[in-house]
N, CA, C and O atoms as CSV, one atom per row, in Angstrom:
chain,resi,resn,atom,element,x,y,z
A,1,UNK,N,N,5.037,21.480,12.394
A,1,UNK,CA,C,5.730,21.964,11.222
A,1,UNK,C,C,4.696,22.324,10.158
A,1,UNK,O,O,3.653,21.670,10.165
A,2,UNK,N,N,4.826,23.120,9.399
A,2,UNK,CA,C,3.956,23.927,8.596
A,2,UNK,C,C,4.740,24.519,7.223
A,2,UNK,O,O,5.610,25.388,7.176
A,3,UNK,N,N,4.313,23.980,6.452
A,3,UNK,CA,C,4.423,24.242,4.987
A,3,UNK,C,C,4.525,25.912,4.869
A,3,UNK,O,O,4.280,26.603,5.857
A,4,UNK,N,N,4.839,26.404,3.806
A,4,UNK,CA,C,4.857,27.817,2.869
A,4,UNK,C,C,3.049,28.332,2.959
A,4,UNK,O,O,2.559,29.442,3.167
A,5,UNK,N,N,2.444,27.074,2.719
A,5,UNK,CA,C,1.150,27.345,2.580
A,5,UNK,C,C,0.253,27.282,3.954
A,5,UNK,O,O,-0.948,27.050,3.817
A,6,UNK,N,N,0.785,27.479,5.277
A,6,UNK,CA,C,0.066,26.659,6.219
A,6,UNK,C,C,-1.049,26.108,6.390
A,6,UNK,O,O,-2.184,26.427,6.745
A,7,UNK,N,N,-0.474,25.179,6.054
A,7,UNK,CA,C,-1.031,23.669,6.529
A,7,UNK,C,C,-0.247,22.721,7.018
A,7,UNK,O,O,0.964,22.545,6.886
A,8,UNK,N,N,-1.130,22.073,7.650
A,8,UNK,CA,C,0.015,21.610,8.185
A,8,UNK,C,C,0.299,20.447,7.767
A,8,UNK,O,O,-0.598,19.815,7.209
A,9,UNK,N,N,1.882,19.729,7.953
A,9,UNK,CA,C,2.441,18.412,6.435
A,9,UNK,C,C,1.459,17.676,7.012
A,9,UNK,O,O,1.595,16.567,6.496
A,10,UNK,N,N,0.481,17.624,7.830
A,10,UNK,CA,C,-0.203,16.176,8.109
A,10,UNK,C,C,-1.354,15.885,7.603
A,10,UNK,O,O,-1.939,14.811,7.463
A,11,UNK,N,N,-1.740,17.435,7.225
A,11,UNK,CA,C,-2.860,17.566,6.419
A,11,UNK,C,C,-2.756,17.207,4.485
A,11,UNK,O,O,-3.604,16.978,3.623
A,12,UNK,N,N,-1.493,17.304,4.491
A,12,UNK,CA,C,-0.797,17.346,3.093
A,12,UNK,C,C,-1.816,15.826,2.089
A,12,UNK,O,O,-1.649,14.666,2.465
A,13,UNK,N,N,-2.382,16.019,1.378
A,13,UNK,CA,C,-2.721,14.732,0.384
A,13,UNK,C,C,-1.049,14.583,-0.706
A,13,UNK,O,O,-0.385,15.450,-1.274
A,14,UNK,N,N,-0.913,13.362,-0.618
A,14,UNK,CA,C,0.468,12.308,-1.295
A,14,UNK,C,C,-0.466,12.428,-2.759
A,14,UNK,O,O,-1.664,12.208,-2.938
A,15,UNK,N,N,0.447,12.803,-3.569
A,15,UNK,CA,C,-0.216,12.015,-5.246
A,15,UNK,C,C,0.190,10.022,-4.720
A,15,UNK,O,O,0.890,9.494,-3.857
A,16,UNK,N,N,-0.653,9.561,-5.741
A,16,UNK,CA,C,-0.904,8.524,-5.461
A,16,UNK,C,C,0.660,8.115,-5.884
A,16,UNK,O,O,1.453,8.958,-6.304
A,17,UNK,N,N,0.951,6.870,-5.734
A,17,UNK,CA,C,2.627,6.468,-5.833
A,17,UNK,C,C,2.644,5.954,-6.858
A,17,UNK,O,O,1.514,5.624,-7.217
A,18,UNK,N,N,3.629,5.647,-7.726
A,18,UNK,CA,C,3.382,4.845,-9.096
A,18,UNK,C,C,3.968,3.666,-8.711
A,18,UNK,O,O,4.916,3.627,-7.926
A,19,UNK,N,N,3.405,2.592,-9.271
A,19,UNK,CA,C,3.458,1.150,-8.850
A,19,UNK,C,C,3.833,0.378,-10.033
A,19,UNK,O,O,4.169,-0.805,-10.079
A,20,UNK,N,N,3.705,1.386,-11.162
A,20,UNK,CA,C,4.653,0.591,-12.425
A,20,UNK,C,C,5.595,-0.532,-12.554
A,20,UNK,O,O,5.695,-1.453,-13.366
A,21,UNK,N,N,6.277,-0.167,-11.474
A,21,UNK,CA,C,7.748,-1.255,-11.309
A,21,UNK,C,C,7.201,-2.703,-10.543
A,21,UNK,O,O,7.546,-3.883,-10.611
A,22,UNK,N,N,6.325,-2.065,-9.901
A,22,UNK,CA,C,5.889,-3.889,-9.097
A,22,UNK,C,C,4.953,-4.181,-9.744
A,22,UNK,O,O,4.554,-5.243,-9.265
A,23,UNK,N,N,3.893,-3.702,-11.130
A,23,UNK,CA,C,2.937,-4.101,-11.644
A,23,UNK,C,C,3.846,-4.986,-12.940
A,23,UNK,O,O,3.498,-6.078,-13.388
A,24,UNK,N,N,5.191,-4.123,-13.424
A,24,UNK,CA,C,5.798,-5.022,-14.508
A,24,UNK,C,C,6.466,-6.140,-14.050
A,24,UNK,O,O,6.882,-6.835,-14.976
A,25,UNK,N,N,6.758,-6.630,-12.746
A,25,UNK,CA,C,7.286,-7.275,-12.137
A,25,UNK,C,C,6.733,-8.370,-11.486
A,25,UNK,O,O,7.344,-9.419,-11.282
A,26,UNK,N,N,5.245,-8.080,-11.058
A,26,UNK,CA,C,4.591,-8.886,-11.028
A,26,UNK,C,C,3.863,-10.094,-12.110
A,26,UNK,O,O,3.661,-11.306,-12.029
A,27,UNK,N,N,3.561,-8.842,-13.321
A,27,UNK,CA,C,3.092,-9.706,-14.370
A,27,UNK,C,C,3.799,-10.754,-15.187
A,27,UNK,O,O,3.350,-11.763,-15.730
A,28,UNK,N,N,5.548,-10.044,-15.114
A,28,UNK,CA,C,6.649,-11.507,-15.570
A,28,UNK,C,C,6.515,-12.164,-14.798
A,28,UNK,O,O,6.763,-13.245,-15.331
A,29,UNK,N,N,6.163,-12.438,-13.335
A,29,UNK,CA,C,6.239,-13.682,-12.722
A,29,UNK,C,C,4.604,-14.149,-12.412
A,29,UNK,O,O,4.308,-14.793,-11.406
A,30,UNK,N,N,3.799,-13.805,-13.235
A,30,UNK,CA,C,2.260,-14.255,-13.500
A,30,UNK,C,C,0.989,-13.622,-12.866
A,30,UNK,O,O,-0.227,-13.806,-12.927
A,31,UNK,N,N,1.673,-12.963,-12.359
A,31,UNK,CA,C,0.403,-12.309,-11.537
A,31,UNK,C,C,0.022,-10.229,-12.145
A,31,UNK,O,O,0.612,-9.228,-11.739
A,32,UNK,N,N,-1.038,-10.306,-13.090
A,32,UNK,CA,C,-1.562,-9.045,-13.197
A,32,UNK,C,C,-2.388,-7.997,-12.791
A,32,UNK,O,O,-3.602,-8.008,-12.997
A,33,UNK,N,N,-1.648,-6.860,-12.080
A,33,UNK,CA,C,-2.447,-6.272,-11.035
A,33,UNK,C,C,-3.207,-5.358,-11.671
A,33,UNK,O,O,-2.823,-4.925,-12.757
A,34,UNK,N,N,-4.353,-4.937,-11.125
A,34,UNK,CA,C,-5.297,-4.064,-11.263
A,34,UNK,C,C,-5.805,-3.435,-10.261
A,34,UNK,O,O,-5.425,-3.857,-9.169
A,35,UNK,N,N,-6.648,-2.432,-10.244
A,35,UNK,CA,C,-6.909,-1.410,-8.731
A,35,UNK,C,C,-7.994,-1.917,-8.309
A,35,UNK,O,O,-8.799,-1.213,-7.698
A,36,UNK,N,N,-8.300,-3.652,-8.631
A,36,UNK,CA,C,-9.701,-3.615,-7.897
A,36,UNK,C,C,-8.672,-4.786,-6.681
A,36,UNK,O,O,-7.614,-5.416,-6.693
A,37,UNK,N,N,-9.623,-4.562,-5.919
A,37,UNK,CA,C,-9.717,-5.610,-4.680
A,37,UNK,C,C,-9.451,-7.072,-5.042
A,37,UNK,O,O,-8.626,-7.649,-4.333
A,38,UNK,N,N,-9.915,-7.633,-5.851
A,38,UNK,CA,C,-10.081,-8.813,-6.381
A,38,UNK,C,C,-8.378,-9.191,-6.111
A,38,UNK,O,O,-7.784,-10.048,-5.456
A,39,UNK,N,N,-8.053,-8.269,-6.829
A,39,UNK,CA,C,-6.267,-8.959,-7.302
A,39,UNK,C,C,-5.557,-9.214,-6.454
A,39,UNK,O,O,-4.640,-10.025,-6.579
A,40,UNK,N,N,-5.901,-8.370,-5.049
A,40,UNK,CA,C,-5.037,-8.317,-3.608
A,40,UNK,C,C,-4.995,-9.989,-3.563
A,40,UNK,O,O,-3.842,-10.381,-3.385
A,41,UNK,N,N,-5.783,-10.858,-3.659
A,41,UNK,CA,C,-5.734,-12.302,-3.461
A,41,UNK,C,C,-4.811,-13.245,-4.446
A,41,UNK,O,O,-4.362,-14.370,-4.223
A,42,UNK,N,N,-4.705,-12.578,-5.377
A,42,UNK,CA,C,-3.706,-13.578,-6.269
A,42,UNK,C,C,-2.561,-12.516,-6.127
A,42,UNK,O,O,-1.795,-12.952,-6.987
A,43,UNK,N,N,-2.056,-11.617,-5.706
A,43,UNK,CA,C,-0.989,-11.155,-5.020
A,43,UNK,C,C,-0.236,-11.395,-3.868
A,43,UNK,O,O,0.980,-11.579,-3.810
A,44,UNK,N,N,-1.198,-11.376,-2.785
A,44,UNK,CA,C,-0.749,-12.102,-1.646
A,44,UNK,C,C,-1.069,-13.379,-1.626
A,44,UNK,O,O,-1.577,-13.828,-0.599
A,45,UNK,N,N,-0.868,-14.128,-2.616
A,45,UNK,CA,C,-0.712,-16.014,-2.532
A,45,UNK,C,C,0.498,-16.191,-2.981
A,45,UNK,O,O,0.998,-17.237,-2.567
A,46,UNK,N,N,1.262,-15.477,-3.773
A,46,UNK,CA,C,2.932,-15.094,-4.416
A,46,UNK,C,C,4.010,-14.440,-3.620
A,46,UNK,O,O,5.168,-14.279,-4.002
A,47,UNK,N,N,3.412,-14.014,-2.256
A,47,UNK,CA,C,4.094,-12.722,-2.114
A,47,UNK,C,C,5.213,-13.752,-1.161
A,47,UNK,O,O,6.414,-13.520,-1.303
A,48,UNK,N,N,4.901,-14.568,-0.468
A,48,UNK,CA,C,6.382,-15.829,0.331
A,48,UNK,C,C,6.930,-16.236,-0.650
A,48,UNK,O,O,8.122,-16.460,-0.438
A,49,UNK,N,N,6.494,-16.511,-1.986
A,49,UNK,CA,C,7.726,-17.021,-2.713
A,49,UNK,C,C,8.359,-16.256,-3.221
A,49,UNK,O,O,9.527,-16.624,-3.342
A,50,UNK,N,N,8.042,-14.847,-3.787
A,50,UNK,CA,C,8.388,-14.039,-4.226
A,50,UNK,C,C,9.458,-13.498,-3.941
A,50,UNK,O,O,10.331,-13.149,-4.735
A,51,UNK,N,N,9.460,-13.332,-2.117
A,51,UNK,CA,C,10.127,-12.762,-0.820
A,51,UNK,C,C,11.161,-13.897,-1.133
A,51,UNK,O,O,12.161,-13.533,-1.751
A,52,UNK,N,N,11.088,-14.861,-0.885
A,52,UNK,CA,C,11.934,-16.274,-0.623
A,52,UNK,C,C,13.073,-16.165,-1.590
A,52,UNK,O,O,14.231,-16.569,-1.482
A,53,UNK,N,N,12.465,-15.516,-2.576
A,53,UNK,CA,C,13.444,-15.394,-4.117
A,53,UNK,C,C,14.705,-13.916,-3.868
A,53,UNK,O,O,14.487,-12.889,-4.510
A,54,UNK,N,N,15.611,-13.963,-3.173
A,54,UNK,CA,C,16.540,-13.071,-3.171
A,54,UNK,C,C,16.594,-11.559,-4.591
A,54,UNK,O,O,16.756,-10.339,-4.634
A,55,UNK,N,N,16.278,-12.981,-5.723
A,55,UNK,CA,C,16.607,-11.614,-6.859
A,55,UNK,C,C,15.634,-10.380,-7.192
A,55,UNK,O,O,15.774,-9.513,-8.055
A,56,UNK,N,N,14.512,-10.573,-6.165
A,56,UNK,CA,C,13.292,-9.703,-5.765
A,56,UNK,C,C,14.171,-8.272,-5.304
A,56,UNK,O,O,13.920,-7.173,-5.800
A,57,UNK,N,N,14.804,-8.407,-4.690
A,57,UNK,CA,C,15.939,-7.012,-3.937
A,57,UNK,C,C,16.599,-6.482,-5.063
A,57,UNK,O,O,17.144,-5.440,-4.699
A,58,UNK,N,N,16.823,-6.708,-6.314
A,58,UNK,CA,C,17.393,-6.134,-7.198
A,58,UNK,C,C,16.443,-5.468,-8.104
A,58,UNK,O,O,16.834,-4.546,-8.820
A,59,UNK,N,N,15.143,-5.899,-8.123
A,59,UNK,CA,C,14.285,-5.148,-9.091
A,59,UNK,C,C,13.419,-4.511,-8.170
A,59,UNK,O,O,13.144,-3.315,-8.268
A,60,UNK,N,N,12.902,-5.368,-7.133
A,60,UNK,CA,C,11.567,-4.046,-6.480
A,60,UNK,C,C,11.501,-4.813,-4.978
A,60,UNK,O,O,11.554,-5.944,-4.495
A,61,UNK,N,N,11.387,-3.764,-4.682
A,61,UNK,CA,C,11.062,-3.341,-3.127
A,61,UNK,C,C,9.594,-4.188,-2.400
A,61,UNK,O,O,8.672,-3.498,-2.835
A,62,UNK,N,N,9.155,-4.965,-1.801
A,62,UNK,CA,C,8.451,-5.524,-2.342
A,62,UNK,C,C,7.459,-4.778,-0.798
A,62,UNK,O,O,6.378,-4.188,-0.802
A,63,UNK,N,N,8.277,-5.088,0.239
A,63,UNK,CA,C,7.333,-4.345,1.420
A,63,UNK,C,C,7.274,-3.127,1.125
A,63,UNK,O,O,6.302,-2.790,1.801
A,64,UNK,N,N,7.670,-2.067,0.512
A,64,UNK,CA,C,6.972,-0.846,-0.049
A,64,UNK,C,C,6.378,-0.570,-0.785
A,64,UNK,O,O,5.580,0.354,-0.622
A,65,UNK,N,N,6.491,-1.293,-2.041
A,65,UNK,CA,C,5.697,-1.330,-3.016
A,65,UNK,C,C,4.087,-1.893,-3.190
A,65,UNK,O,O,3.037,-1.377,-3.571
A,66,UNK,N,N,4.520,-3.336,-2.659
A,66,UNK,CA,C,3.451,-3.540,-2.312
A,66,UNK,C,C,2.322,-3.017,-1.464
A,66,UNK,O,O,1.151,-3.285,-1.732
A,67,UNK,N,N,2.777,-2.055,-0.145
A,67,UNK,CA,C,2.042,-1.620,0.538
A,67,UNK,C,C,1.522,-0.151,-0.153
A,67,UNK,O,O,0.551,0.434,0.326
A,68,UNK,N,N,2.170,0.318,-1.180
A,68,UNK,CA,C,2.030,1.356,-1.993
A,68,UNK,C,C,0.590,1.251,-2.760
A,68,UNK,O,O,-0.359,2.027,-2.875
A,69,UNK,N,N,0.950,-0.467,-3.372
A,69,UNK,CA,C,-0.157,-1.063,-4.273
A,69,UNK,C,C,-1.772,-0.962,-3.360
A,69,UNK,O,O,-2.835,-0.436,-3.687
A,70,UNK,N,N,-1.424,-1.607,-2.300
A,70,UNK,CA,C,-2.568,-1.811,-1.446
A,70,UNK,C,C,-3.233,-0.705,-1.242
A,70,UNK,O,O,-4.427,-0.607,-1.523
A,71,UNK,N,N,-2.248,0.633,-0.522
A,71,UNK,CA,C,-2.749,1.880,-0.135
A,71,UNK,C,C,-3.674,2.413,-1.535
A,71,UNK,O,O,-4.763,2.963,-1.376
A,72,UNK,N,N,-3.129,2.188,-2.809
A,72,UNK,CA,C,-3.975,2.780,-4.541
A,72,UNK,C,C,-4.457,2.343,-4.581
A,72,UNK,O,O,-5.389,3.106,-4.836
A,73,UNK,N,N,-5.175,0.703,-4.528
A,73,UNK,CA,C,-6.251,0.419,-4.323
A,73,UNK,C,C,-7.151,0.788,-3.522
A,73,UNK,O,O,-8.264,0.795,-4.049
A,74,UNK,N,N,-7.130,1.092,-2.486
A,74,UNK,CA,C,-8.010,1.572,-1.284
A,74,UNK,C,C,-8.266,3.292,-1.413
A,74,UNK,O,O,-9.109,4.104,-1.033
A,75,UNK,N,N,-7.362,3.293,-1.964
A,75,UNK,CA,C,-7.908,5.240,-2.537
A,75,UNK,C,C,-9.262,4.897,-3.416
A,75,UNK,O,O,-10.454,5.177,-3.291
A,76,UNK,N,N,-8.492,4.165,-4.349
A,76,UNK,CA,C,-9.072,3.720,-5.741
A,76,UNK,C,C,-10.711,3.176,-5.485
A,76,UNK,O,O,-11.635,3.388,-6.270
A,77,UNK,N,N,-10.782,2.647,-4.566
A,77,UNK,CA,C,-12.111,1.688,-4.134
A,77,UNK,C,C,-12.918,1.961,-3.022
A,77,UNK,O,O,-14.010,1.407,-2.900
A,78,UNK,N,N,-12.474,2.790,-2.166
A,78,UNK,CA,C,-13.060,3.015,-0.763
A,78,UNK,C,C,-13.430,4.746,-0.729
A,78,UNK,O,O,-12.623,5.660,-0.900
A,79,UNK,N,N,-14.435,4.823,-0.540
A,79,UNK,CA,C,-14.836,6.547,-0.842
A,79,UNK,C,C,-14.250,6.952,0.309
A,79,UNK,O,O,-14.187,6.402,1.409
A,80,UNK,N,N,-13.652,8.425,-0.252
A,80,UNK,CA,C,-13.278,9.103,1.297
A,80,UNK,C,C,-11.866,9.091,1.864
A,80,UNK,O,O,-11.289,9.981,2.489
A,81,UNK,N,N,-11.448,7.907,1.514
A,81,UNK,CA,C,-9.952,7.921,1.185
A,81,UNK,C,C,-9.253,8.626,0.995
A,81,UNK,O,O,-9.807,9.636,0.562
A,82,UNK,N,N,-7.752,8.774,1.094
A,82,UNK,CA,C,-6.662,9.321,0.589
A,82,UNK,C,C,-5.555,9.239,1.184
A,82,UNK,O,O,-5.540,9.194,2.414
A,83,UNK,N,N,-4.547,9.206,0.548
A,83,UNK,CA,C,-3.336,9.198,0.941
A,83,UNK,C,C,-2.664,10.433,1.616
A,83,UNK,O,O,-2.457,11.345,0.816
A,84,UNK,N,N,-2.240,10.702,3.015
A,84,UNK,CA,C,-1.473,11.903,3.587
A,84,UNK,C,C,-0.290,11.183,4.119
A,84,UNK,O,O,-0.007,9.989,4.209
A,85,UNK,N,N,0.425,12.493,4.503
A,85,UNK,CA,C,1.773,11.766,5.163
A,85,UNK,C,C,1.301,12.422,6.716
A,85,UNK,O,O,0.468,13.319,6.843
A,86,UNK,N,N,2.134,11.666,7.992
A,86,UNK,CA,C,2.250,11.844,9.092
A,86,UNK,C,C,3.242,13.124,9.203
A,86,UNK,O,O,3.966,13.604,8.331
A,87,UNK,N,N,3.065,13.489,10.423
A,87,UNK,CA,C,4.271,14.636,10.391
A,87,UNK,C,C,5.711,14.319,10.265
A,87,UNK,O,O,6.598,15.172,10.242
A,88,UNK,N,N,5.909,12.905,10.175
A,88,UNK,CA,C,7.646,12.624,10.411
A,88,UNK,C,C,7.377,12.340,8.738
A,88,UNK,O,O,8.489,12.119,8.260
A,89,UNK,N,N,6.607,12.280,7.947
A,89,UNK,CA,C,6.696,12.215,6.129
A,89,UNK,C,C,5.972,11.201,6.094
A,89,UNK,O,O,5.222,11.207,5.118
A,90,UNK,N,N,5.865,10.201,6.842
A,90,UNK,CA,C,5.679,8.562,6.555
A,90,UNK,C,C,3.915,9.092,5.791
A,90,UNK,O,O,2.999,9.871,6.055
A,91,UNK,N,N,4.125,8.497,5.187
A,91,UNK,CA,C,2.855,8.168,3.730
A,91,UNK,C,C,1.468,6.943,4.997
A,91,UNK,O,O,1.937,6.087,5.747
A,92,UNK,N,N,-0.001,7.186,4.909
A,92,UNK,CA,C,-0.878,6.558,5.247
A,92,UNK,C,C,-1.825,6.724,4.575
A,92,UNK,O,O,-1.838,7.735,3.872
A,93,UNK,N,N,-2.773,5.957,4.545
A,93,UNK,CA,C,-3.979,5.976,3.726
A,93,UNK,C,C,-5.048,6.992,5.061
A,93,UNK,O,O,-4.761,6.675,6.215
A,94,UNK,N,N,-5.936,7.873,4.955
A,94,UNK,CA,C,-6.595,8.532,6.096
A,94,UNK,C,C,-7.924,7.886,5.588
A,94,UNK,O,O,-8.426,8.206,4.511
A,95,UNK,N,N,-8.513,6.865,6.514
A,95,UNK,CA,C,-9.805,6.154,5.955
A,95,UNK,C,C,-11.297,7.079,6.591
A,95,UNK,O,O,-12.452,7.174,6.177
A,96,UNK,N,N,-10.642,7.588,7.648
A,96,UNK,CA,C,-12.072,8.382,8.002
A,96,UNK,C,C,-11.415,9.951,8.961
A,96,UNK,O,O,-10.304,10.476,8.907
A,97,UNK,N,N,-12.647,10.326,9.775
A,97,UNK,CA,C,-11.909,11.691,9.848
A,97,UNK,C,C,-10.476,11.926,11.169
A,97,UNK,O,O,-9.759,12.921,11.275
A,98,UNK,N,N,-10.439,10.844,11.891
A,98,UNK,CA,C,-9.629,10.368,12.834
A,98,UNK,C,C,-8.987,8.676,12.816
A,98,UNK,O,O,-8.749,7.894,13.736
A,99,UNK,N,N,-8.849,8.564,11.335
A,99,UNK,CA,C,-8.030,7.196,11.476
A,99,UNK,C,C,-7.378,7.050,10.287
A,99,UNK,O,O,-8.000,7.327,9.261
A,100,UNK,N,N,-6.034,6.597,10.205
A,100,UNK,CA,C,-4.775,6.447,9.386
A,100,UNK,C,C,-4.530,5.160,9.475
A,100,UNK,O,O,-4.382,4.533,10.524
A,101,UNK,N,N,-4.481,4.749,8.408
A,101,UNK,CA,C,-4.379,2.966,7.893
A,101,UNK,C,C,-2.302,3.455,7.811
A,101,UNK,O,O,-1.807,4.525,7.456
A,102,UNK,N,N,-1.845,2.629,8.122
A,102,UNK,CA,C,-0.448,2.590,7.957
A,102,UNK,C,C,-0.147,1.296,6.955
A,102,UNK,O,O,0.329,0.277,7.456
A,103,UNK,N,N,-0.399,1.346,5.696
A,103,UNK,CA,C,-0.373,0.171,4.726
A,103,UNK,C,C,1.049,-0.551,4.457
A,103,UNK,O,O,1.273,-1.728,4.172
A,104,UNK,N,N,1.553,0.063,4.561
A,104,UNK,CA,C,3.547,0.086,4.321
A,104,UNK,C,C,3.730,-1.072,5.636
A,104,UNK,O,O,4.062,-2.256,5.697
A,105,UNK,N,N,3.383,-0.188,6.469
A,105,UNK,CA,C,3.186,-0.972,7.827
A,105,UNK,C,C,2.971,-2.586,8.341
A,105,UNK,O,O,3.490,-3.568,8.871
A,106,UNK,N,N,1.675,-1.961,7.682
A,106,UNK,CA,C,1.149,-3.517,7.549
A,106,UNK,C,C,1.375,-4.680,6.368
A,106,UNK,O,O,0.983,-5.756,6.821
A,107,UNK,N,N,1.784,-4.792,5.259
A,107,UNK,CA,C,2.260,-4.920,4.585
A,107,UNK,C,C,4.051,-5.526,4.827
A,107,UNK,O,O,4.333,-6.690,4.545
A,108,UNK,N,N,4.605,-5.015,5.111
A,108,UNK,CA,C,5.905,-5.306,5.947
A,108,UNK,C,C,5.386,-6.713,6.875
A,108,UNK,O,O,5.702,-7.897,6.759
A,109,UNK,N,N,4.435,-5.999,7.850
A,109,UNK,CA,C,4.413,-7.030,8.719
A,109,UNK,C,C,3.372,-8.951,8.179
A,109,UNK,O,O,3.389,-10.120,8.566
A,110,UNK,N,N,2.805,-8.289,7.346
A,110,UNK,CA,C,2.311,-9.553,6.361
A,110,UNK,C,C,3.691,-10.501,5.664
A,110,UNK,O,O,3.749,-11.729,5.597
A,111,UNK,N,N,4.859,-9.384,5.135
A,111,UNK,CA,C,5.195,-10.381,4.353
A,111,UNK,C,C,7.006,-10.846,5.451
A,111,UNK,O,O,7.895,-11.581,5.021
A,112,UNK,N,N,7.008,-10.198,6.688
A,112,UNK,CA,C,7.746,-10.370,7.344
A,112,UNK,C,C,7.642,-12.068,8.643
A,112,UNK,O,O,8.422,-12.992,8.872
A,113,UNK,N,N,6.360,-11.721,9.124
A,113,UNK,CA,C,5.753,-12.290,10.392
A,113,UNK,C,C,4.414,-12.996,10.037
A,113,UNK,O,O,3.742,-13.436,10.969
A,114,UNK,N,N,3.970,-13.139,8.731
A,114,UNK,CA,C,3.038,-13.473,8.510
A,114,UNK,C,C,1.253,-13.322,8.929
A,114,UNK,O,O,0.262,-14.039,9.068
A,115,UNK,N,N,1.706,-11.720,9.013
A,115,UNK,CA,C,0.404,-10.702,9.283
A,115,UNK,C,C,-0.543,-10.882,8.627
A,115,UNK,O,O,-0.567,-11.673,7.684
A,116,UNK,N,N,-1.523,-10.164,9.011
A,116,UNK,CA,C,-2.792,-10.210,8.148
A,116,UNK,C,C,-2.783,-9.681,6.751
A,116,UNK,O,O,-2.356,-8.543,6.558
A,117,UNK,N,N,-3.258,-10.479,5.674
A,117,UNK,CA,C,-3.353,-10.579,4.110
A,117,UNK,C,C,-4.126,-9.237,3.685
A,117,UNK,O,O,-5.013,-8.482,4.084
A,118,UNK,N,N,-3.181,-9.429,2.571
A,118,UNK,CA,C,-3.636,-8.110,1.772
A,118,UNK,C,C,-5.188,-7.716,1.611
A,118,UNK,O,O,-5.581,-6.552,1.530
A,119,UNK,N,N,-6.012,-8.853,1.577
A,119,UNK,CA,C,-7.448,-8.753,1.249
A,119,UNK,C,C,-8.260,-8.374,2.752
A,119,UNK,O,O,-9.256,-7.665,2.897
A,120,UNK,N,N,-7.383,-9.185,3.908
A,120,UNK,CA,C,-8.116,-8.074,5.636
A,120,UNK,C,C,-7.319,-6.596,4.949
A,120,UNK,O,O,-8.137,-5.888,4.361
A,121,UNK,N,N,-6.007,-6.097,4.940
A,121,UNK,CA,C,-5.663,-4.810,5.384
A,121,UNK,C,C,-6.622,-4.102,4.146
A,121,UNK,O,O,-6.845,-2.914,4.382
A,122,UNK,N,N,-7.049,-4.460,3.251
A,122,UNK,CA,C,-8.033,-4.037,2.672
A,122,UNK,C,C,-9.543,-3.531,3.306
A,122,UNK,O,O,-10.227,-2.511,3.391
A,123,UNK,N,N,-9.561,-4.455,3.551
A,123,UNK,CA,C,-11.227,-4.596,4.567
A,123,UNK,C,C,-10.761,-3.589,5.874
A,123,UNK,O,O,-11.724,-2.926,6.259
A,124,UNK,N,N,-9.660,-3.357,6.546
A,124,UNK,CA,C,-9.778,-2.156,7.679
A,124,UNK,C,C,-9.926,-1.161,6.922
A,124,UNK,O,O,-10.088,-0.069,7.468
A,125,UNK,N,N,-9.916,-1.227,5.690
A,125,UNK,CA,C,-9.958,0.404,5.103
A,125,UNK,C,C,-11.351,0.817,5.260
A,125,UNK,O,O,-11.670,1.999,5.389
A,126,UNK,N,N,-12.617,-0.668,5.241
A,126,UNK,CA,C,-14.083,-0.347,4.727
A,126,UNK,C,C,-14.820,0.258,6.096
A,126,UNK,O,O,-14.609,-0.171,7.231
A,127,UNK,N,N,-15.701,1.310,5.762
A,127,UNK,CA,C,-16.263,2.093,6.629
A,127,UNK,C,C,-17.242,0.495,7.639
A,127,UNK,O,O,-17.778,-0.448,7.056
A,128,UNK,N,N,-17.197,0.640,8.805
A,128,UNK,CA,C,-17.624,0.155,10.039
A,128,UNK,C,C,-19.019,-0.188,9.627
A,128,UNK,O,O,-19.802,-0.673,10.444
C-alpha cells in the first residue's frame, strides 16, 4: 500500500505521540516523567499497582501510553531512532536499518505477564 506520495506507509515517520495525559497522571500519583532513561525505573516500580488500581481505565490507557512514553524516550535518547508505523498502521520505534522495536508490544507484555522492564525494553533500543 502506498500513500499519495509513494512511499510506502512503512516507510512513513509517526510525529512523536503526546504523553501529556500519562505524564499528568503519573505525577498525581508521584511519579514525574521526563525523556531521560533514568525515569523508566521509577515508572516501572508503580506500574502493578497502578494496573491493580481499576480507576487507571478511566483516565489513561496505561499499556499504550506507557509504551508510547517508552517509544519518546528512545527517539529522544538513542541516535537514529524513530518512530514508523508497520503496514497494518501499528506504530514501532525503527532502531536500526532492519529492526523495529514493537514498544506497545512490549510494554503490554511487561505490565500483563510480567515481561521485561521498562529500563531492558530500553536497552534493546541501544546499538549492539
Amino acid at each position: 500500500m502506498f500513500t499519495s506520495s509513494s512511499v510506502p506507509i512503512s516507510e512513513l515517520t509517526i510525529l512523536p505521540f503526546d504523553t501529556s495525559r500519562l505524564r499528568n497522571w503519573s505525577l498525581a500519583h508521584g511519579v514525574a516523567l521526563t525523556d531521560d532513561p533514568e525515569c523508566l525505573e521509577a515508572l516501572d516500580s508503580r506500574l502493578d499497582e497502578w494496573y491493580a488500581d481499576p480507576l487507571h481505565f478511566e483516565t489513561v490507557d496505561l499499556g499504550n501510553e506507557v509504551g508510547e512514553f517508552v517509544g519518546n524516550v528512545i527517539v529522544s535518547n538513542v541516535a537514529g531512532s524513530h518512530w514508523r508505523a508497520w503496514p497494518n498502521g501499528h506504530p514501532v520505534i525503527a532502531v536500526g536499518p532492519r529492526r523495529d522495536l514493537d514498544v506497545i508490544a512490549l510494554v503490554s507484555d511487561r505490565i500483563l505477564h510480567s515481561g521485561p522492564s521498562l529500563s531492558s525494553i530500553y536497552a534493546m533500543a541501544l546499538p549492539a
